[in-house]
Structures are given as structure tokens and as C-alpha cells.
MIMAR-611359 format. One record per residue: residue number from 1; residue in one letter; chain; x, y, z of N, C-alpha, C, O in turn. Coordinates in Angstrom, 1 decimal, always signed. Each point is the difference from the previous one (the first is absolute). Layout:
N
nr_rest_kette_n_u_n_v_n_w_ca_u_ca_v_ca_w_c_u_c_v_c_w_o_u_o_v_o_w
NUM_A_A_X_Y_Z_X_Y_Z_X_Y_Z_X_Y_Z
...
This chain:
170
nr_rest_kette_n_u_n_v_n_w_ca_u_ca_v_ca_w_c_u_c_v_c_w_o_u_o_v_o_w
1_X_A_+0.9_-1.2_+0.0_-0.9_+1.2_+0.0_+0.9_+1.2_+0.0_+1.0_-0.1_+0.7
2_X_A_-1.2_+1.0_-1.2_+0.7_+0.8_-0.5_-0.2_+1.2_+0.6_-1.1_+0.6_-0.2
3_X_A_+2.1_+0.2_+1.2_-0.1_+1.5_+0.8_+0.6_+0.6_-0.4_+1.1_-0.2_-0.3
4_X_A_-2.1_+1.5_+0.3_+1.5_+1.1_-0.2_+1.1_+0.3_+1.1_-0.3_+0.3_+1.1
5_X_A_+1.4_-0.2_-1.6_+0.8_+0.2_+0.9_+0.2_+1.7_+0.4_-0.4_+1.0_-0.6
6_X_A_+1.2_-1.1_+1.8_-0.6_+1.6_+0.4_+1.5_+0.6_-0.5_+1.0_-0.5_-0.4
7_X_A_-1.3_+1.9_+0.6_+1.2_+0.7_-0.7_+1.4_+0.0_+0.9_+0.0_-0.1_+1.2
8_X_A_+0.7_+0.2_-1.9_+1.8_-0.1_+0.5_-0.1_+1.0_+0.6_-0.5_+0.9_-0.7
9_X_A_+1.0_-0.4_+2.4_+0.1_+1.1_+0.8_+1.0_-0.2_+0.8_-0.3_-0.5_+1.1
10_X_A_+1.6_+0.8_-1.3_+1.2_-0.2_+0.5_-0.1_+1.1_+0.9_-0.7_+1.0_+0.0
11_X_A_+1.6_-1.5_+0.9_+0.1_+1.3_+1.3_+1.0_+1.1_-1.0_+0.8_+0.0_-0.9
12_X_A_-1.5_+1.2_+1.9_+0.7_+1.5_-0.4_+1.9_-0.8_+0.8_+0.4_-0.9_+0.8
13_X_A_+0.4_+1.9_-1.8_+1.3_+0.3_+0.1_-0.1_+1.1_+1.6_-0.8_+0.9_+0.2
14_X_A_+1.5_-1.3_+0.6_-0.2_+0.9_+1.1_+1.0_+1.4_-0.5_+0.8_+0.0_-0.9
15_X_A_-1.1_+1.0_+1.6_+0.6_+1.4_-0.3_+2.1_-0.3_+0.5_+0.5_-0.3_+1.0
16_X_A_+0.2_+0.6_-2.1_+1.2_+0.0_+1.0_+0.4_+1.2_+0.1_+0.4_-0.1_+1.2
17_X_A_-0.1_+1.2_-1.4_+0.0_+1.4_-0.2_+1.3_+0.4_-0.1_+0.7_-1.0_-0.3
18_X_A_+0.0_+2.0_+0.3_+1.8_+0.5_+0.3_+0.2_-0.9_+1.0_-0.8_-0.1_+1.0
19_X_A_+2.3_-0.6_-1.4_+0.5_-0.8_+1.2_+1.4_+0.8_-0.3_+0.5_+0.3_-1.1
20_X_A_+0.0_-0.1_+2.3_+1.6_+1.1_+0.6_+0.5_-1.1_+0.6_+1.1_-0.2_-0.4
21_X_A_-1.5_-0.6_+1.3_+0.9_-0.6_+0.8_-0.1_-1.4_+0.0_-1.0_-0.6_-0.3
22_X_A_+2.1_+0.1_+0.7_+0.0_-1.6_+0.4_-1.4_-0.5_+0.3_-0.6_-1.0_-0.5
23_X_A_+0.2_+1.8_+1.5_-1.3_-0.7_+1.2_-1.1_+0.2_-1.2_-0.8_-0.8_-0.1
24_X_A_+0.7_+1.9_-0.9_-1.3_+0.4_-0.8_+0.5_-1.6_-1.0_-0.9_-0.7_+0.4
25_X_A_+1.6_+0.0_-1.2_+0.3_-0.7_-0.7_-0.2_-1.5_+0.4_-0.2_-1.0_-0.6
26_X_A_+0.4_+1.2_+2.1_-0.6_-1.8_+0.1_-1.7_+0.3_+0.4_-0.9_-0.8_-0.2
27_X_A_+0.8_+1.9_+0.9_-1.7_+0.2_-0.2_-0.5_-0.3_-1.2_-0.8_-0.9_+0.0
28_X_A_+1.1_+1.5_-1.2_-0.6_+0.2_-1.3_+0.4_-2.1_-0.4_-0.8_-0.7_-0.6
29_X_A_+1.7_+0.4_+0.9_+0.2_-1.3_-0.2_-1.0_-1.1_+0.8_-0.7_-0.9_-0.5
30_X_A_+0.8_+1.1_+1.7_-1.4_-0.7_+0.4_-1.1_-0.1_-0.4_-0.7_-1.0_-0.3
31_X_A_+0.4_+2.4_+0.2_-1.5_+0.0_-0.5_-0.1_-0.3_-1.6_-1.0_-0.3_-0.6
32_X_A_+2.3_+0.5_+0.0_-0.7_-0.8_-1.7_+0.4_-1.7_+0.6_-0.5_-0.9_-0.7
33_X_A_+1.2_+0.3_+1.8_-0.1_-1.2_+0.4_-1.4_-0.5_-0.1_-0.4_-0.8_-0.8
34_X_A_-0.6_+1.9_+2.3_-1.3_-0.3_+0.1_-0.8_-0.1_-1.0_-1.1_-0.7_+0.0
35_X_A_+1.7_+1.7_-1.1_-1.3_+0.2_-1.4_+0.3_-1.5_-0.8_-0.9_-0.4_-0.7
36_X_A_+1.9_-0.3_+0.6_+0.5_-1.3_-0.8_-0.8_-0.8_+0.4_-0.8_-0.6_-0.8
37_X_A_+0.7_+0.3_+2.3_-0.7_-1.1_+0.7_-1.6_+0.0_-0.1_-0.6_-1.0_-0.2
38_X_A_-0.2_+2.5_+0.6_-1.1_+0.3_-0.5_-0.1_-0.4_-1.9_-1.1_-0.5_-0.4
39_X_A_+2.0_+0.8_-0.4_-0.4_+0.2_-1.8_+0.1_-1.8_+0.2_-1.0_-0.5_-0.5
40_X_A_+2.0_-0.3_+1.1_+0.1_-1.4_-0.1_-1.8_-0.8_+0.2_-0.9_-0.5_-0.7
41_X_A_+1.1_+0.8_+2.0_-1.8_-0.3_+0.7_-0.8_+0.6_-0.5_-1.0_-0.1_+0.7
42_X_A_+0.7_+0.7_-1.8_-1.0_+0.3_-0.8_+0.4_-0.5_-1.2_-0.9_-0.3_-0.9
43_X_A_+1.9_+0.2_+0.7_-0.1_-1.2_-1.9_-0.3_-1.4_+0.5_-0.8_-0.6_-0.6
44_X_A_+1.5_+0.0_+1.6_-0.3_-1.3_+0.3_-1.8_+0.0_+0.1_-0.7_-0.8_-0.6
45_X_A_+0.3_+1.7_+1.5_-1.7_+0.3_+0.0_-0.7_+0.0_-1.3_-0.8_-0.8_-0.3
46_X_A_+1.0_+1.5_-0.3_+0.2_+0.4_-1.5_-0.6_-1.4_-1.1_-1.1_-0.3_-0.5
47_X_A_+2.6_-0.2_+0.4_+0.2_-0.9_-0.8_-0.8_-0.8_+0.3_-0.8_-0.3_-0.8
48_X_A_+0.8_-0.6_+2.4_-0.6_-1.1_+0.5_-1.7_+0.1_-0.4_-0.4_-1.0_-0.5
49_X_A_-0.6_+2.2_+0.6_-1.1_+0.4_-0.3_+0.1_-0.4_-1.8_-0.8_-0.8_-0.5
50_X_A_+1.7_+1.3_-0.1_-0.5_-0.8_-1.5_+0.5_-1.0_-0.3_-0.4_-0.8_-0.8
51_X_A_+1.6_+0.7_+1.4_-0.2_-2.0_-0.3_-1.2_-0.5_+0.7_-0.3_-1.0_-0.6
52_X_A_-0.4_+1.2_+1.6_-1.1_-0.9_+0.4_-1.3_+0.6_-1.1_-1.1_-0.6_-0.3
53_X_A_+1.4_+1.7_-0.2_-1.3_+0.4_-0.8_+0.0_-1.2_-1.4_-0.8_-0.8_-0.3
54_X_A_+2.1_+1.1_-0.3_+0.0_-0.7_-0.7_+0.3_-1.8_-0.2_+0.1_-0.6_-1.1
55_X_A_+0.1_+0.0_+2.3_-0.1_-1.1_+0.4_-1.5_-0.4_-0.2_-0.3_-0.7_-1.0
56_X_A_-0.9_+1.1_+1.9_-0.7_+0.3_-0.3_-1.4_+0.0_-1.2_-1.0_-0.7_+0.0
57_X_A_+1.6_+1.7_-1.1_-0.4_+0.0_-0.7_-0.6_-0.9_-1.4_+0.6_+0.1_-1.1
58_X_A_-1.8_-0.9_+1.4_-0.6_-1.0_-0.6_+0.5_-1.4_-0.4_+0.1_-0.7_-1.0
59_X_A_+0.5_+0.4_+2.9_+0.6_-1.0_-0.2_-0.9_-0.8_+1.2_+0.0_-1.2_+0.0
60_X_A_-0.7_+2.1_+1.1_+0.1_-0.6_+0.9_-1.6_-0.5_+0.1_-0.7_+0.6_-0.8
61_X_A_+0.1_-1.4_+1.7_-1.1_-0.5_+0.3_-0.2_+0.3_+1.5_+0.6_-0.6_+0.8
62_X_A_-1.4_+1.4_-0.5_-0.8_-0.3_+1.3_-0.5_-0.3_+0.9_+1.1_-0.2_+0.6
63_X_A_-2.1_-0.2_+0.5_-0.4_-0.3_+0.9_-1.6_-0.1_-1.0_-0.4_+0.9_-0.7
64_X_A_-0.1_-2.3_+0.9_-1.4_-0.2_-0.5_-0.8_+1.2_+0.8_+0.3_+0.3_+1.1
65_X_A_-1.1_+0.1_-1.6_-1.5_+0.8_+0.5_-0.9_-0.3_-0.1_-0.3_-0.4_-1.1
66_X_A_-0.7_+0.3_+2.2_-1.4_-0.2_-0.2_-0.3_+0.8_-0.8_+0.5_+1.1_+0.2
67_X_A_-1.7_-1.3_-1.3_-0.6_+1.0_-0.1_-1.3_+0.9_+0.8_-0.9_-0.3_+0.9
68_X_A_+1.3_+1.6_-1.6_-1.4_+0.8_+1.2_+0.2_+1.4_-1.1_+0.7_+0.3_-0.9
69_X_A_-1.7_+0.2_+1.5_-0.1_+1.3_-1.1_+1.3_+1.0_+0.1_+0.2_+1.0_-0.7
70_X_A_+0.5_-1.5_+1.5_+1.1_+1.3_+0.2_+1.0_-1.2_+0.0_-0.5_-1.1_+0.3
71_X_A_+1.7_+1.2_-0.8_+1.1_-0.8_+0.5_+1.4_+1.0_+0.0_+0.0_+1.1_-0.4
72_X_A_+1.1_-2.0_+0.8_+1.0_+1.3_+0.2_+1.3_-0.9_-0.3_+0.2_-1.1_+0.6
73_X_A_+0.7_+1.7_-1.7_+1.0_-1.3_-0.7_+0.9_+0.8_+1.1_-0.2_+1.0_+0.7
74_X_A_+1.7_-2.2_-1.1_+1.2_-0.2_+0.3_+1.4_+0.4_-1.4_+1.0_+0.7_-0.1
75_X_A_-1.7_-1.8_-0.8_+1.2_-0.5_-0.9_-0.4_+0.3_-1.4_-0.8_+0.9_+0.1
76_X_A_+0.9_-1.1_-1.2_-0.2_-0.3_-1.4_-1.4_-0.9_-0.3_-0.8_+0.1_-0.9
77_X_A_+0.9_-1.1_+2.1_-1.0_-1.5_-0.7_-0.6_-0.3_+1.2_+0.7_-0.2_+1.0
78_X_A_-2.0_+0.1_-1.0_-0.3_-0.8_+1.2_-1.1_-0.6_-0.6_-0.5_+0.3_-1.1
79_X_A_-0.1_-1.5_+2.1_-1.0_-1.2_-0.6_-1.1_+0.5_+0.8_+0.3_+0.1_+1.2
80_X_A_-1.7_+0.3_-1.5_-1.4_+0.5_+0.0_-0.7_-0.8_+0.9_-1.1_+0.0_-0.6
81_X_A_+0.9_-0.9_+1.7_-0.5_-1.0_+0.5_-1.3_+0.2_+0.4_-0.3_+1.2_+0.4
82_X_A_-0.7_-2.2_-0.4_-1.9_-0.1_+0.2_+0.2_+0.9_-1.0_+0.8_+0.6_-0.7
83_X_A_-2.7_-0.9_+1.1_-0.8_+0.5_-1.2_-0.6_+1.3_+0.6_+0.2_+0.4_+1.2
84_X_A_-1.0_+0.4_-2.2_-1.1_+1.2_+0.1_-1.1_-0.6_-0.4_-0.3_-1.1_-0.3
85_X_A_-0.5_+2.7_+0.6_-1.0_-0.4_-1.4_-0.2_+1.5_-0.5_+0.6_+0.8_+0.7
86_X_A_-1.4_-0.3_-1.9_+0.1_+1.2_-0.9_-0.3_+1.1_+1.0_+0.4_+1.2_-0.1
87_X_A_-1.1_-1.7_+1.1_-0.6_+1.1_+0.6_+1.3_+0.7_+1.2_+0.0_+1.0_+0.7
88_X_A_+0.9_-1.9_-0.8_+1.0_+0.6_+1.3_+1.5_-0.5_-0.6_+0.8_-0.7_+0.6
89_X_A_-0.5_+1.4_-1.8_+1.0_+0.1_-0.7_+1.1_+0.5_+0.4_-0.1_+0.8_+0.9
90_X_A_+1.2_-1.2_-1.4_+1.6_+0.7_+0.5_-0.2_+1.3_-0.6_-0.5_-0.1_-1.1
91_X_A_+0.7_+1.4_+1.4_+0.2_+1.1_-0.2_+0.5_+0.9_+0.1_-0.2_+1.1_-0.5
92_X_A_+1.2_-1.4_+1.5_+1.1_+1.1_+0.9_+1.1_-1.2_+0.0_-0.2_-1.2_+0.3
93_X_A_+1.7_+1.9_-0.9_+1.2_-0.5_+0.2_+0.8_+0.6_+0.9_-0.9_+0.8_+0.1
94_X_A_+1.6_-0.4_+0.5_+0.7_+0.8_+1.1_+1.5_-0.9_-0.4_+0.4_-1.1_+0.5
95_X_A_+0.2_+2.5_-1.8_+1.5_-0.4_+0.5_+1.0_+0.8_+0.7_-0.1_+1.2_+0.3
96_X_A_+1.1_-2.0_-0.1_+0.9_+0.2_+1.0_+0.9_+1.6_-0.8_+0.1_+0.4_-1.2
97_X_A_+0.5_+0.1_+2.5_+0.0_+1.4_+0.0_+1.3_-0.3_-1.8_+0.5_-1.1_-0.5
98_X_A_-0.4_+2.3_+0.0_+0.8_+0.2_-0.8_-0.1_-1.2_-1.6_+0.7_+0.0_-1.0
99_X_A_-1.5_-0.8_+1.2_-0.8_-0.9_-0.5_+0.2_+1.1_-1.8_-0.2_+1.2_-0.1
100_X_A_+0.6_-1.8_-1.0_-0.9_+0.0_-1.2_+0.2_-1.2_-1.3_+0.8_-0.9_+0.0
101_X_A_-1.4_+1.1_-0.5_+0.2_-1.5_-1.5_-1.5_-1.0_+0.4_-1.1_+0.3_+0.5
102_X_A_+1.6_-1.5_-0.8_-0.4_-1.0_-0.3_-0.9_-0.9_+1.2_+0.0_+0.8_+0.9
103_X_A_-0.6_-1.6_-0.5_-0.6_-1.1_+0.6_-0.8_-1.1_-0.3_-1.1_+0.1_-0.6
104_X_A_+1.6_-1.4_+0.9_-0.8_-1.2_-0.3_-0.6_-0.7_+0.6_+0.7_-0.9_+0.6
105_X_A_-2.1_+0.9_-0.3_-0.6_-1.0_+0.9_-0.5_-1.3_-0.9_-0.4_-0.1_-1.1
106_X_A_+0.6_-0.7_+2.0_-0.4_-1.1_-0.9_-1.3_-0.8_+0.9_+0.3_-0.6_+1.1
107_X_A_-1.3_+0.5_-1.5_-1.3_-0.6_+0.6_+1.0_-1.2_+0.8_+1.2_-0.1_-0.5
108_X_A_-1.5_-0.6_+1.3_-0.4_-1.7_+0.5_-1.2_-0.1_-0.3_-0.1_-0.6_-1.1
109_X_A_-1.2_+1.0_+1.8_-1.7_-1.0_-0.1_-0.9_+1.2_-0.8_-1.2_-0.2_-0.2
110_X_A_+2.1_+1.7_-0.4_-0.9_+0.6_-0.8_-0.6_+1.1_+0.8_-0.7_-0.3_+1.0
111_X_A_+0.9_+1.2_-1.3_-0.9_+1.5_+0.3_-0.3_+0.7_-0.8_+0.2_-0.3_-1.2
112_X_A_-0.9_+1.4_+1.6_-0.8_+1.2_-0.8_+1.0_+1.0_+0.4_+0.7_-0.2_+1.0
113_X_A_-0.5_+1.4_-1.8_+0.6_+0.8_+0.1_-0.6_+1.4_-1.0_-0.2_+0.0_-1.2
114_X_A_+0.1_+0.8_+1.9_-0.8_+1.0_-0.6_+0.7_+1.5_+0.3_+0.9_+0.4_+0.7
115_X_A_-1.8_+0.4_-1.8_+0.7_+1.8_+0.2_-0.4_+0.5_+1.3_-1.1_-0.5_+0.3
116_X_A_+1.5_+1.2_+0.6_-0.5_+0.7_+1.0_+1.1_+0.1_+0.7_+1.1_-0.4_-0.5
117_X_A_-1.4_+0.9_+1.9_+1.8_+0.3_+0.8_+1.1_+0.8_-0.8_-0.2_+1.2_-0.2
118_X_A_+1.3_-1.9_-0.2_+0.6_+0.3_-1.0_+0.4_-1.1_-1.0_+1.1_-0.5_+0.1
119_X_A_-1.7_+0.2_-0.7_-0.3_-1.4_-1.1_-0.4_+0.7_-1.1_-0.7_+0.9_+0.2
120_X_A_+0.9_-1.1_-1.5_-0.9_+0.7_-1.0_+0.3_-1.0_-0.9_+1.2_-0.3_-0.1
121_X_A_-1.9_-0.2_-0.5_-0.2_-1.4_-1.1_-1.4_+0.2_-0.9_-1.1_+0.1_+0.4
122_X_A_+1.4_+0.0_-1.4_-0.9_+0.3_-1.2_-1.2_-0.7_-0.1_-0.8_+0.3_-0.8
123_X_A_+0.7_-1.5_+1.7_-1.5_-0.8_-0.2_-0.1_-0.1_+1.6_+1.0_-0.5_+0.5
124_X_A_-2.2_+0.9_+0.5_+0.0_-0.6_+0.9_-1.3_-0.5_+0.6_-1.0_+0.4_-0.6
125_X_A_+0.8_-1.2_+1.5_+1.3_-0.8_+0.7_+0.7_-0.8_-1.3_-0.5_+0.2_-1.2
126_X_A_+1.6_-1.1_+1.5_+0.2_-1.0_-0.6_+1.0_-1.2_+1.1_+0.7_+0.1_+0.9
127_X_A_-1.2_-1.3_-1.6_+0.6_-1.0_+0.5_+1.3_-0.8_-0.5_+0.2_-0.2_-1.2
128_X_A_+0.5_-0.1_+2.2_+1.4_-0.4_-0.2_-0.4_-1.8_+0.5_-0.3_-0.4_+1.1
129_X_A_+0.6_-0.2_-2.4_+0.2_-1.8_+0.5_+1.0_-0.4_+0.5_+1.0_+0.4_-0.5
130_X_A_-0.9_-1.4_+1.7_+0.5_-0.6_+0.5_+1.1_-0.3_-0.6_-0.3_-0.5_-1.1
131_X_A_+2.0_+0.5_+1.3_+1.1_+0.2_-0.3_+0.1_+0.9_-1.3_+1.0_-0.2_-0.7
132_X_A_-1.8_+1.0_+0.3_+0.4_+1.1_-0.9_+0.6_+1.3_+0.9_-0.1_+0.2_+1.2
133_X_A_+0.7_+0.6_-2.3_+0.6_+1.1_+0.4_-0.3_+1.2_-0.4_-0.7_-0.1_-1.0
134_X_A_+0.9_+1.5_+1.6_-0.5_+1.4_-0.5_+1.3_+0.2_+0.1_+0.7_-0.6_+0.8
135_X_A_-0.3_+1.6_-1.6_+0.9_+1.2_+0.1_-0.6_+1.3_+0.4_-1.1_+0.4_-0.3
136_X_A_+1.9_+0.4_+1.2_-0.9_+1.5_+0.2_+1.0_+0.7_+0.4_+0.9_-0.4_+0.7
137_X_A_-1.2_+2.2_-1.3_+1.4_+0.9_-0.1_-0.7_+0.7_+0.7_-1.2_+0.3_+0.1
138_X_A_+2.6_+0.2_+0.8_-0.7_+0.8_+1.4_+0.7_+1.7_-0.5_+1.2_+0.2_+0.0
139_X_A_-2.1_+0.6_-0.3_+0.4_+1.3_-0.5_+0.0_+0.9_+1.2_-1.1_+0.5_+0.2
140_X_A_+2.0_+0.0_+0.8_+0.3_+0.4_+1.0_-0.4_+1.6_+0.2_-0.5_+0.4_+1.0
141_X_A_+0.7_+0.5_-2.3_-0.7_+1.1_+0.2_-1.8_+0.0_-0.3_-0.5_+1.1_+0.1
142_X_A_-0.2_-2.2_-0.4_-1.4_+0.3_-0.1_-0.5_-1.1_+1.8_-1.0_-0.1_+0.7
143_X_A_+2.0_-0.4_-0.7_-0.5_-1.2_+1.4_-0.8_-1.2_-0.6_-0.8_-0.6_+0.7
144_X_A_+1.0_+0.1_-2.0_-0.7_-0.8_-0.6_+0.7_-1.3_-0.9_+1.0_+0.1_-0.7
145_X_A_-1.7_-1.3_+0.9_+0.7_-1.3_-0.4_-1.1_-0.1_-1.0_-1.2_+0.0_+0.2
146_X_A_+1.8_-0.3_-1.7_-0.7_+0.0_-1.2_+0.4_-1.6_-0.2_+1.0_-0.6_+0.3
147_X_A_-1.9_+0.4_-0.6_-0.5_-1.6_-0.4_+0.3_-0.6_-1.3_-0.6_+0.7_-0.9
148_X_A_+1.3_-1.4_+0.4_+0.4_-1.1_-1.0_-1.7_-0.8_+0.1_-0.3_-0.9_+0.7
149_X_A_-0.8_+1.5_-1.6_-0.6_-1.2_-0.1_-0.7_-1.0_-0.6_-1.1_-0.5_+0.0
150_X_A_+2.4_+0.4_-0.6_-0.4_-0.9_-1.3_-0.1_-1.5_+0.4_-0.3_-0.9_-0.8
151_X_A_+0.6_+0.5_+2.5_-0.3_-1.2_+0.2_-1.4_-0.6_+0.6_-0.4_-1.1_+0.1
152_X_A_-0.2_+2.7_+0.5_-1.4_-0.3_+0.9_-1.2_+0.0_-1.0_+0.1_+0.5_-1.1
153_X_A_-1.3_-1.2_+1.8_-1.1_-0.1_-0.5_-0.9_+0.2_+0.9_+0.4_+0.0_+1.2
154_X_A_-1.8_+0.2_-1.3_-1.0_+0.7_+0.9_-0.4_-1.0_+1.4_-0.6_+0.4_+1.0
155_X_A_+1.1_-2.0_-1.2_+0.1_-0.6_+0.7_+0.6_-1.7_-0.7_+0.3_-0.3_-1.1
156_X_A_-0.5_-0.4_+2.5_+1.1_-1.6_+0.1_-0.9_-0.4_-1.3_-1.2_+0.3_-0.1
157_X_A_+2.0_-1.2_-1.0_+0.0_-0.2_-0.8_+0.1_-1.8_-0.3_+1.0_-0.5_+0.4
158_X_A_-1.7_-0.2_-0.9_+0.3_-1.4_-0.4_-0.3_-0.3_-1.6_-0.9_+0.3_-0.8
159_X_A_+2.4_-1.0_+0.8_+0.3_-0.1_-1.2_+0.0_-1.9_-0.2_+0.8_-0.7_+0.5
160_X_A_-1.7_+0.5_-1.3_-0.2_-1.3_-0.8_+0.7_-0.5_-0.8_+0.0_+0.5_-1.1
161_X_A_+1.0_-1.8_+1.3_+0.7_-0.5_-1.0_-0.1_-1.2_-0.2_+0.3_-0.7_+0.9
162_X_A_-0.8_+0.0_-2.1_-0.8_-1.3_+0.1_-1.1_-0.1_+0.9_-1.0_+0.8_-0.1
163_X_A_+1.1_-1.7_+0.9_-1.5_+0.0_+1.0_+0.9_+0.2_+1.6_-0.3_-0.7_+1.0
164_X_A_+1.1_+1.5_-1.0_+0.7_+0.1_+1.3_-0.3_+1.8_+0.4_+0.2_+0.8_-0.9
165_X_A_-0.5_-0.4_+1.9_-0.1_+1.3_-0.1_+1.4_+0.6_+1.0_+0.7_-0.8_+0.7
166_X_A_-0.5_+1.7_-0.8_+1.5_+0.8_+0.3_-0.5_+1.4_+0.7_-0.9_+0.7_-0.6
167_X_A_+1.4_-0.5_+1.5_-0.5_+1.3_+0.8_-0.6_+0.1_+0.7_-0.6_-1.1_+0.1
168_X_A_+0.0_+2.5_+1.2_-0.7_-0.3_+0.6_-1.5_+0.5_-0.4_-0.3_+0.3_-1.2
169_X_A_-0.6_-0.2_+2.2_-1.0_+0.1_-0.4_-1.0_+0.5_+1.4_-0.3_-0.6_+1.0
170_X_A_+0.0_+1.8_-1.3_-0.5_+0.9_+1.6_-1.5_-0.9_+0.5_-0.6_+0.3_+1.0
């Protein structure tokens, strides 16, 4: 899952001013001492924040979630667990602070997922089958996760092959 990383803010240079004497020259040397160790602790800070951003980034999977009309991710991927029904659809995603790009839930037993909260999907409600997947882009300046939905349909779905039937069925 993919964050933005925050901006590079290295410590200020401390003031060294006219140095005249011995005693002004190891002062002025200390304190660019102190400023090395402060600029060091802030790149290691730094750096460590975007290798974990980019570690991160649409690699990792989750903690399962129940579903419920609100849920609140962790990672890139997590698995959708129980059912709904149309009337009490997922609608509110709540991501994590600095959060933007991509997210994949992938049903286990199938839910509804619909516009409202901050969800916005061009057909709603719609239903997600049992180990299928959505994609959804979380656009940070509107507060809104736009829907991939080319995989939902208005509800669970059974599909006939020969005389065996496949899918569920509400």
C-alpha cells in the first residue's frame, strides 16, 4: 500500500558567528558536532520511513476483517470475511494516516459494497463473490475510494455448468 512520504526536514545549521579565540573555535566545533548527530538522527529517521513505505508498497496482505459498513485497513490486501446483505453495505473505508494509491479486498463468503461514507462506485449497491477481488483508488485530497467495478454485480450469482451449479445463492 502505497504512502506518501513526508518531506525531508533536516535540522537548521546552528548560528556559529566571528570566532577570535581558541575557546570561540572548539565552541563553534561542538556545536557543528551537535548539528552532525541531530542531521545523522534525522536521515536514519528519514530513510527508515521510506524503506518501510516502500517495502510496503503492494506487497503486503493484512489482517482479515469482518465485514460491517465501516472497516479500517492496515496493508495493500486484506480478505473481506461474513456476509451482508444490500441493505447494510460496506461504505466507509478509513485509511491509515498519509495513506494514497491502490487497495485489494478480496471477498472470502461475499459482500455488498456500495457508494456512501467515502466509497463512490458507479453502480450501487454491488456485490462482490466469494474469493473475488476489487481494486479501489483512495484519492486523498477528495477523502474518496473509487471503485474498480468491473467485477460486482447487483447480487450473489450462480453460474450453471452442465447440470452442476457453481456459486452462491442468497
Amino acid at each position: 500500500m502505497p504512502y506518501q512520504t513526508e518531506e525531508y526536514t533536516p535540522p537548521y545549521l546552528p548560528p556559529i558567528g566571528p570566532i577570535r579565540t581558541f575557546e570561540e573555535v572548539r565552541a563553534a566545533v561542538g556545536r557543528i558536532m551537535e548539528y552532525l548527530q541531530r542531521l545523522q538522527a534525522a536521515d536514519v529517521s528519514y530513510f527508515q520511513l521510506m524503506r518501510e513505505n516502500l517495502n510496503q508498497s503492494a506487497t503486503t496482505q493484512g489482517p482479515d476483517i469482518p465485514v460491517a459498513p465501516s472497516i479500517s485497513i492496515t496493508r495493500f490486501m486484506h480478505v473481506i470475511t461474513g456476509t451482508n446483505t444490500a441493505g447494510t453495505p460496506l461504505t466507509t473505508i478509513n485509511p491509515p494516516m498519509f495513506f494514497a494509491g491502490q487497495l485489494m479486498l478480496v471477498a472470502k463468503d461475499g459482500f455488498y459494497l456500495a457508494t456512501g461514507g467515502n466509497v463512490q462506485m458507479f453502480q450501487s449497491p454491488n456485490y462482490l463473490n466469494p474469493t473475488a477481488n476489487i481494486m479501489l483508488t483512495y484519492v486523498p485530497s477528495m477523502n474518496l475510494w473509487i471503485a474498480d467495478t468491473c467485477r460486482l454485480h447487483t447480487g450473489p450469482s450462480l453460474i450453471r455448468v452442465g447440470r452442476r451449479d457453481i456459486g452462491d445463492t442468497e
